[in-house]
NUKOLPA-961885 format. One record per atom (N, C-alpha, C): y, x, z; residue in three letters. Coordinates in steps of 0.2 Angstrom, whole numbers, plus 5000, padded with zeros to 4 digits. Atoms other than C-alpha are relative to their C-alpha. Layout:
# residues N
YXZALA/...
//
This chain:
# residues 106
499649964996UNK/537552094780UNK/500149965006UNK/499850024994UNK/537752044799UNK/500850005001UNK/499550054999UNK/539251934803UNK/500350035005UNK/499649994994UNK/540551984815UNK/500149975006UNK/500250014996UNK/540351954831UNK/500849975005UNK/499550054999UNK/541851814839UNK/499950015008UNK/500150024993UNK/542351814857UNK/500749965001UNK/499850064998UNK/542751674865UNK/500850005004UNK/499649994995UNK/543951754876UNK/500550034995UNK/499650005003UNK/545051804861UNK/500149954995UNK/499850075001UNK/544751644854UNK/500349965002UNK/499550044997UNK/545451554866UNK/500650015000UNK/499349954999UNK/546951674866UNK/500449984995UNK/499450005005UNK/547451614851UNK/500149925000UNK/499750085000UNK/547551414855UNK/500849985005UNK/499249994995UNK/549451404859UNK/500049945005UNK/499850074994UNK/549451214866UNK/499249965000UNK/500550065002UNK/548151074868UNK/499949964993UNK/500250045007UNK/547250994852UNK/500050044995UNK/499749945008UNK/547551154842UNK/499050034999UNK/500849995000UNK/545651204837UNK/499950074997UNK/500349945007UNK/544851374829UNK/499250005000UNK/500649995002UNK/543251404821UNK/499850065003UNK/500249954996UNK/542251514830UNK/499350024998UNK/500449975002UNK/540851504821UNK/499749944994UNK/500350045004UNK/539851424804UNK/499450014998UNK/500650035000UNK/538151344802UNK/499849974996UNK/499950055004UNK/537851294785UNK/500549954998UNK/499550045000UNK/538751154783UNK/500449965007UNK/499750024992UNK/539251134804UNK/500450055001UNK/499349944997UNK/540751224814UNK/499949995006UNK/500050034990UNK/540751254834UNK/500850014998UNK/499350025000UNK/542651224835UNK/500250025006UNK/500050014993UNK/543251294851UNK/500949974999UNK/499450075000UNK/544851174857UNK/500349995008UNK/499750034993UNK/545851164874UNK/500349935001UNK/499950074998UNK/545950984881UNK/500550015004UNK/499650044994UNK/547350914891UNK/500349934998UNK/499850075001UNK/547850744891UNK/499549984996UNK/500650065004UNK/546950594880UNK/500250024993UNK/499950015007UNK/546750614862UNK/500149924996UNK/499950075003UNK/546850464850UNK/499349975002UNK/500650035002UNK/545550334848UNK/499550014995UNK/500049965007UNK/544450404831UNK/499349995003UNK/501050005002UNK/542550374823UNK/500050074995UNK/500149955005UNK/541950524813UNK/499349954995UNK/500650015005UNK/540450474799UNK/499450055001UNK/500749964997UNK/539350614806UNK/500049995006UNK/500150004994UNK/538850634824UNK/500650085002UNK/499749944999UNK/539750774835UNK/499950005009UNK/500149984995UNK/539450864850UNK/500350045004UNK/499449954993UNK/540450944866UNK/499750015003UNK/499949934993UNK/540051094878UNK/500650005002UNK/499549964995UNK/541051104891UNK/500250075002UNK/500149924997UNK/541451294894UNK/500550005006UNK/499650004995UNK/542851264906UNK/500549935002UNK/499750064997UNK/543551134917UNK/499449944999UNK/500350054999UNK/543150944916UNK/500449964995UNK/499850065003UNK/543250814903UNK/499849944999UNK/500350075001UNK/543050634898UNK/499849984993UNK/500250035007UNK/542250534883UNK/500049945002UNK/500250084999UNK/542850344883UNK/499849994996UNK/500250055009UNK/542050224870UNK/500649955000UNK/499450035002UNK/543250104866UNK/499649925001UNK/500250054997UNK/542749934875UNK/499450025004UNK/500649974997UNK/541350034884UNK/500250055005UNK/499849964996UNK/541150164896UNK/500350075000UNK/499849935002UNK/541850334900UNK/499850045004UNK/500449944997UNK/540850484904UNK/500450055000UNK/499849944998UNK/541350634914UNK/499450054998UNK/500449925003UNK/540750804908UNK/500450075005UNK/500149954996UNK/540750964919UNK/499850054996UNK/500249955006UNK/540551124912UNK/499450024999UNK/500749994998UNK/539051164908UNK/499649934996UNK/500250105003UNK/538650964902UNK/500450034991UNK/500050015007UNK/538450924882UNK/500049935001UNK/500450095001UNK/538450744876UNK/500250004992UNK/499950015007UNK/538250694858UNK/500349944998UNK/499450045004UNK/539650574850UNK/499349974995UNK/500250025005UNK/538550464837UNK/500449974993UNK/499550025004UNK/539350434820UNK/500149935000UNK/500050075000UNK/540250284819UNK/500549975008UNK/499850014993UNK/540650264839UNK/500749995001UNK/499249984998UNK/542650244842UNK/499950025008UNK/500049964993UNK/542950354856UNK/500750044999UNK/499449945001UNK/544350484862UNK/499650055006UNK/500349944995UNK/544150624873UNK/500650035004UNK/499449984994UNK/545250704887UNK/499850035003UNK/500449984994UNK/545450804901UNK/500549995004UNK/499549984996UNK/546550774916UNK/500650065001UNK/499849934998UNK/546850954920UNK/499850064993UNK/500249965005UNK/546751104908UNK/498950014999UNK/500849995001UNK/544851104899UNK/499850034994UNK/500449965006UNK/543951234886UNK/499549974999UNK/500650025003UNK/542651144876UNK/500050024992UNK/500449985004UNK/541651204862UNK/499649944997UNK/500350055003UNK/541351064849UNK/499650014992UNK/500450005009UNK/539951054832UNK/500149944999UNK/499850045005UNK/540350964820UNK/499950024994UNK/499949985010UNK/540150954799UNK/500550025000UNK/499449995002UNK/541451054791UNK/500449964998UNK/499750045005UNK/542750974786UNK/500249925004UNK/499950074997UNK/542550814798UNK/500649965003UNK/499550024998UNK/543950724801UNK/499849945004UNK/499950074997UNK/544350564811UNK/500249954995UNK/499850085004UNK/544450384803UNK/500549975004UNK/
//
């Protein structure tokens, strides 16, 4: 039976503040997670890898004693398990992250 079809545009609607996340779709055992950014999140490794689309605005990815890359909309980058990293965005930003279910921060 074909799955019900999620729009972005009322998913978003339902993220009251930054850092609040919803499933918008599952892939086996992965989730695109969509999630509004503002401000810095913690520092935090996962044990799988994970990946960020930008859908709206502009964010960062610092490593923790390394560099920090800007992302654009439109820009992907893959998080490697293990990395300590955070994520931010100055200004309000829509991103669309996959990850394993379940994946939490160490």
């Amino acid at each position: 039976m074909p799955q019900k079809i999620i729009s972005i545009e009322n998913a978003k609607a339902r993220l009251p503040r930054p850092w609040i996340h919803t499933v918008v779709g599952q892939v086996d055992d992965y989730c695109a997670y969509l999630c509004r950014f503002q401000g810095a999140y913690q520092f935090h490794r996962h044990v799988k890898d994970e990946m960020y689309l930008v859908l709206e605005g502009e964010i960062f990815i610092e490593y923790q004693g390394g560099p920090t890359l800007r992302l654009e909309e439109g820009d992907t980058l893959v998080v490697k398990a293990g990395e300590v990293h955070r994520s931010g965005a100055e200004h309000y930003a829509l991103v669309l992250m996959f990850k394993a279910r379940d994946l939490f921060a160490e």
